[in-house]
N, C-alpha and C positions, 0 to 999 in steps of 0.2 A: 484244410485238406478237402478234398473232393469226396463226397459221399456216392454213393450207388445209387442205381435205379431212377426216380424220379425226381430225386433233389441233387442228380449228382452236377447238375449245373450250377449250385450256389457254391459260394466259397463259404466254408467254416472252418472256423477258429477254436480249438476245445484249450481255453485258458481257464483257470481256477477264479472263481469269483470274489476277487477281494476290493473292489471299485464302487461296487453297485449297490441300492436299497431299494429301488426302486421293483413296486409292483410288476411291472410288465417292462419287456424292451422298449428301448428308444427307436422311434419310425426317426430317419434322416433319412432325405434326398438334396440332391444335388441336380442344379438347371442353370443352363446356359449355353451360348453357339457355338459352334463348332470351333476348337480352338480357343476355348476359355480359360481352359486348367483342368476339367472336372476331375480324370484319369489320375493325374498329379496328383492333386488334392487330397479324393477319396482314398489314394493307395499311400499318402503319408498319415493321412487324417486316423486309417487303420492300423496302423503300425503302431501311430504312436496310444492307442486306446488299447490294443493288446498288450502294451507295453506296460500296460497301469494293471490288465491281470481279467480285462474285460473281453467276453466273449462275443466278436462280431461278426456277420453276417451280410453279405455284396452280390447284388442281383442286378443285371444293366438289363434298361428296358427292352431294349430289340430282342435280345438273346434270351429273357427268360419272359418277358410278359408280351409283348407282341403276338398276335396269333396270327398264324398264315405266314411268318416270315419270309418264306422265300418263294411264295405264289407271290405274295404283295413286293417284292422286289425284281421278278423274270417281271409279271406283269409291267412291271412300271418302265420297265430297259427295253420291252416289246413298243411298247406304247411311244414311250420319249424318245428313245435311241443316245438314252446316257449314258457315260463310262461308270461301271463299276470302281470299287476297292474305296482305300483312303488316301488323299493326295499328299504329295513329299514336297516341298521348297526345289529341289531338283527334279523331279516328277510327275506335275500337277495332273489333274484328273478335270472331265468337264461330270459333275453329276448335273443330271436333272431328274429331279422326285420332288422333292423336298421345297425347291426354290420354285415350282411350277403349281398356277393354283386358276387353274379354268373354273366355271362353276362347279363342272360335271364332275373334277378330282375333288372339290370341298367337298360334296356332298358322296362321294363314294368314303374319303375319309372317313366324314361322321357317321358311317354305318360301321364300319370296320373297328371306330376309337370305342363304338359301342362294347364291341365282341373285346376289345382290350382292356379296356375296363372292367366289365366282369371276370375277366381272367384275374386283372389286377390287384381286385378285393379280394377273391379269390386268395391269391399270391400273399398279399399281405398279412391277412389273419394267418395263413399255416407258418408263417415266421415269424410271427410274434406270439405264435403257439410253441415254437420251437425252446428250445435251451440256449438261449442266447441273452446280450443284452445290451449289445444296437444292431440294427439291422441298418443298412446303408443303400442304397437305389442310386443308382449310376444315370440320371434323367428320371423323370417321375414324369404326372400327368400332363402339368404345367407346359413341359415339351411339345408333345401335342398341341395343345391349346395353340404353340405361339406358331404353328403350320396353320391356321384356319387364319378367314379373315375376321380379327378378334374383333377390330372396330366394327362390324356391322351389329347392330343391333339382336338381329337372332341367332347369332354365333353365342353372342355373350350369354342370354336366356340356356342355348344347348350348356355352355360352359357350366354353369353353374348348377342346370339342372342334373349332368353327369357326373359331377365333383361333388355332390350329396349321396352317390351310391363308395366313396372311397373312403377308407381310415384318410383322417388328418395327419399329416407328418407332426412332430412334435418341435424340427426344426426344419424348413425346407428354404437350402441355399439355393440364390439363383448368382452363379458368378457373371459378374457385369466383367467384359473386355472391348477393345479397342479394334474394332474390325478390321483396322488396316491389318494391327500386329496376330488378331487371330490368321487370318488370312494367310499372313506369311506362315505361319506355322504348319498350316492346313488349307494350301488350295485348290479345296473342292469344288467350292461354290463361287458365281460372281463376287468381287468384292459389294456390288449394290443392293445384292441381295444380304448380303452377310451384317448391312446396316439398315435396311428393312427390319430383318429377323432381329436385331436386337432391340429395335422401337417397339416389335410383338411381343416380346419377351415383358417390355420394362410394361406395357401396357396389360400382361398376364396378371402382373404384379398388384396393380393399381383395382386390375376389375375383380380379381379372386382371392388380395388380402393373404394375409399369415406369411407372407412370406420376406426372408432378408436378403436385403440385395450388398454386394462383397463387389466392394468398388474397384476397379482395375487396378490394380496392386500389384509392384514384385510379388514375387513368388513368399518370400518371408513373412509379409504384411498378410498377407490372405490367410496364410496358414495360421498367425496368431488373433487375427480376426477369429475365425471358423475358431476356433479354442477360446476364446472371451464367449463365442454363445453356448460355448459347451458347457461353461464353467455358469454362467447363467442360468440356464437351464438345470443346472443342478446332478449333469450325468459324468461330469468328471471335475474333479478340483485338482489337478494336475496345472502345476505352473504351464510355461511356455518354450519350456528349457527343447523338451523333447520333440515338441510339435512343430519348432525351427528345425531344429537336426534331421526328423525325417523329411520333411520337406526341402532340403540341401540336396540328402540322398539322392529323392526322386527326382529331384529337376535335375540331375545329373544323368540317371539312367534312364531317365525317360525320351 
């Protein structure tokens, strides 16, 4: 349900606690480019965790931990002269934010991923203060990260240094896809940029550790992947029965 006032932007789940022993919630985020699955995933991945009697918690980066979101968005469409919205297979959009990286956008970024960050830590302890027992992140840090240019050398130093002010996820997916096929799903972005962005991504991976990358997969496979590290990790022992079934669901209505 939607709560009031100031958390009425997260989604919660008030299920009866019969799944969990664990001390504190489960931090899970989910990373990858546009047109990965994450949406899919995340919104089977919660189904089938409620399912088991567990109380979850979904927060997506722009919408609740970005600061400034829609100065930093009129900004960017004054500046570039991008289309707005999200692009349809019948539809497409040209953005330019995201895929555009002068020096002078890097380093306005890295002041701004600052102000996010703190929000972020922020964000994250009052939800893992909360009555719950995962919380789920629609994009985490790592997203950021793969907008900068990660290969230069003091990108990676900033990386690393701002990723010491955040909780650790306990599982943080990065879905790996096939640019052409994200693309078709979603195109927003050049397809050349959309394979850049995932060389940033796998490269996020390599220089900041901890994280699993979930190989382009049917939709079936990824979801019983994503439940083998749940079942790992020790936050649900739930076969794979349900975690295919919501995952049918959602690639249907989604």
């Amino acid at each position: 349900m939607w709560r009031t006032g100031r958390k009425s932007w997260l989604r919660d789940a008030e299920q009866p606690d019969r799944g969990r022993s664990r001390t504190r919630p489960a931090l899970v985020t989910f990373s990858g480019i546009d047109g990965s699955g994450k949406s899919t995933n995340i919104a089977a991945l919660t189904a089938w965790l409620r399912s088991a009697g567990l109380r979850v918690r979904v927060a997506t980066f722009w919408d609740n931990v970005v600061v400034l979101p829609r100065l930093r968005q009129n900004l960017t469409h004054k500046l570039f002269r991008g289309e707005l919205g999200v692009g349809a297979p019948e539809r497409p959009v040209q953005r330019r934010d995201k895929n555009l990286r002068p020096w002078y956008v890097t380093l306005g970024r890295c002041g701004f991923y600052v102000l996010d960050a703190i929000h972020l830590r922020w964000l994250v302890r009052e939800m893992l203060s909360s009555e719950v027992d995962v919380v789920i992140f629609d994009r985490y840090f790592y997203d950021q990260l793969a907008i900068l240019p990660i290969e230069q050398k003091a990108v990676r130093i900033y990386a690393r240094l701002l990723f010491k002010l955040l909780p650790q996820p306990d599982i943080a997916y990065l879905l790996d896809a096939d640019p052409e096929a994200a693309f078709a799903r979603k195109p927003e972005y050049p397809l050349e940029f959309l394979k850049q962005y995932r060389r940033s991504y796998l490269l996020v991976r390599e220089v900041m550790g901890g994280i699993t990358l979930i190989d382009a997969l049917p939709l079936e496979e990824t979801s019983r992947k994503i439940a083998d590290e749940f079942r790992k990790a020790g936050i649900c022992a739930l076969d794979h029965t349900s975690a295919i079934s919501n995952a049918r669901e959602y690639s249907r209505t989604a």
